[in-house]
N, C-alpha and C positions, 0 to 999 in steps of 0.2 A: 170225783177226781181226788178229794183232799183222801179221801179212805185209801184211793191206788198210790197215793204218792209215802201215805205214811205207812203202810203195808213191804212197800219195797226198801224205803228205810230199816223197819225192824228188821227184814229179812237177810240184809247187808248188814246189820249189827252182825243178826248173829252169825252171818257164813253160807255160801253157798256151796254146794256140791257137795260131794262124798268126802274133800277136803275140809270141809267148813270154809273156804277162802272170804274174808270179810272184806271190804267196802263201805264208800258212801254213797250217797245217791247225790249226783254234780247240779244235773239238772234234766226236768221234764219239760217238753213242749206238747201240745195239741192241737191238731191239724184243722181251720174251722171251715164249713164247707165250703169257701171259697178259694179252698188250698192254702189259706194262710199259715204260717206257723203263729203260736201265741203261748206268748210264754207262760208256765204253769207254777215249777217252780226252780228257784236258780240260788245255788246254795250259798256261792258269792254274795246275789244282790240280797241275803237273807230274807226273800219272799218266803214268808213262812204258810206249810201246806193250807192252813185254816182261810188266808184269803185270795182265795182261788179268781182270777178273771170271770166274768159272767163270759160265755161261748156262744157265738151260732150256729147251731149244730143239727138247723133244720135240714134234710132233705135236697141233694143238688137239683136243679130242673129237671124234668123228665125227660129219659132219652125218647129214641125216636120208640114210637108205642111198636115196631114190626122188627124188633130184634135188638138185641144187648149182648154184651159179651163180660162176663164173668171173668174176674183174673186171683188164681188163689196163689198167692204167696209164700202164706203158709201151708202144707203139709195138710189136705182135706180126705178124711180116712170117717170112709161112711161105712158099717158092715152088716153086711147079712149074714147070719146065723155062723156068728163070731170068726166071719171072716171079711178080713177087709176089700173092698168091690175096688177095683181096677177102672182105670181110664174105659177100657171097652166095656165094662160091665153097667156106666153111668148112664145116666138117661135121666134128663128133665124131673118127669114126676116123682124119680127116687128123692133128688135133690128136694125138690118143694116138700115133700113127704117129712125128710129129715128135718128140716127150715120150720115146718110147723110144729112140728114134736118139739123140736128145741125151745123156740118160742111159747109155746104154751106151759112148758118145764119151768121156764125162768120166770114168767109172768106168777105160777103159782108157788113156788116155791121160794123165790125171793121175797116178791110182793104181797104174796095172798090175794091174787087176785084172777080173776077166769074171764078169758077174754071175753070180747065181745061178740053174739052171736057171727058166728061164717059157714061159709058152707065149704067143707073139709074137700065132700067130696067133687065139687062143680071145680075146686082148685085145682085138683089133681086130674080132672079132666081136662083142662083150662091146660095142665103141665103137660098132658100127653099130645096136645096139639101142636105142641111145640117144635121143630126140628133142630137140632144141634148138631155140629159139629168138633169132635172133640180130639182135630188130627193135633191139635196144638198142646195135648196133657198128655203130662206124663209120669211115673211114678218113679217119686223122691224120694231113698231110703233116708231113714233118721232112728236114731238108738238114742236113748234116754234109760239113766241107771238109777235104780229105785233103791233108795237104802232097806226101806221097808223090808223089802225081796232079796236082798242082797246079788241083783246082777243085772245086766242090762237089757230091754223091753225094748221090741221093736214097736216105731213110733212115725213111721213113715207113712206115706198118702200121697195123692193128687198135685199135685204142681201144674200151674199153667195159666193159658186161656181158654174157655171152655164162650164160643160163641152159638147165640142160639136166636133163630128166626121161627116169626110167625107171630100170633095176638101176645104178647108178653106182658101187656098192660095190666091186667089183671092181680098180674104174679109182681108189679112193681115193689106194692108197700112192706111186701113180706120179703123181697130180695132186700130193697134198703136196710131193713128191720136185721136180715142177716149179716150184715158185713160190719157192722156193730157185734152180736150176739154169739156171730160166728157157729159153725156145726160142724158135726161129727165127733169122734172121738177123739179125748183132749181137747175139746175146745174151751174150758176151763181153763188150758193152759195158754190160750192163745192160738191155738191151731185151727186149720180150719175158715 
């Protein structure tokens, strides 16, 4: 958190957008698993980023183990062969599929570290027994303008609830593990 908070500091020094518009950063909360807010940092109470609150940031109770319902907020743009997949195009094991790839990207690239042995493929069977219902998605346009490129990239995806019945237990630690870690493209950026 102290890294996220002085991160968006710098980034507000120096300006964001195509304008450079600068800022401060007022204040940070995080959400601890029992929905609390906890303050992080607050530029008034001059809590400075370096002493951050200890969190509990374990894991809510388990839902019920024969169905869950997924709610993406942001903008979840998962694609196959550089195109992005559609509300009708989703399914379960795509989703678990993307969720592990991403997982095990961050785990080695961040960390340097390789998960612990699983078994990839009993997962993704585990995902296809799935049944979901995904009358409740739908797709969010969203543009974002890259300086780099000089023009604006479409940035759109999945929106919604995406609920899903059947043995879902399996695929628990790794959904948790996603709503943290977040997937798809852009999800470096928060999306996802």
């Amino acid at each position: 958190l102290a890294l996220i908070v002085s991160a968006w500091q710098r980034a507000l020094r120096a300006g964001l957008g195509q304008a450079r518009v600068g800022g401060r950063l007022a204040a940070v909360e995080a959400i601890d698993s029992r929905g609390q807010s906890v303050p992080v940092f607050d530029l008034r109470g001059g809590r400075p980023a370096g002493a951050l609150p200890a969190l509990d940031l374990a894991p809510p109770g388990t839902p019920a183990p024969q169905g869950l319902s997924l709610e993406f907020i942001t903008p979840l743009r998962l694609q196959h062969e550089s195109r992005p997949l559609l509300p009708e195009q989703l399914s379960p094991r795509i989703f678990v599929s993307h969720l592990l790839r991403r997982s095990n990207l961050v785990l080695d690239l961040h960390l340097g570290l390789r998960p612990a042995p699983y078994d990839v493929q009993a997962l993704l069977v585990q995902a296809e027994r799935v049944s979901d219902d995904r009358s409740a998605l739908h797709w969010h346009d969203l543009r974002r303008y890259s300086a780099r490129q000089g023009r604006e990239l479409p940035q759109g995806g999945v929106t919604g609830a995406w609920h899903w019945t059947g043995p879902v237990a399996p695929l628990l630690p790794w959904l948790l593990l996603g709503q943290w870690l977040h997937v798809g493209k852009a999800a470096t950026a928060g999306l996802g």
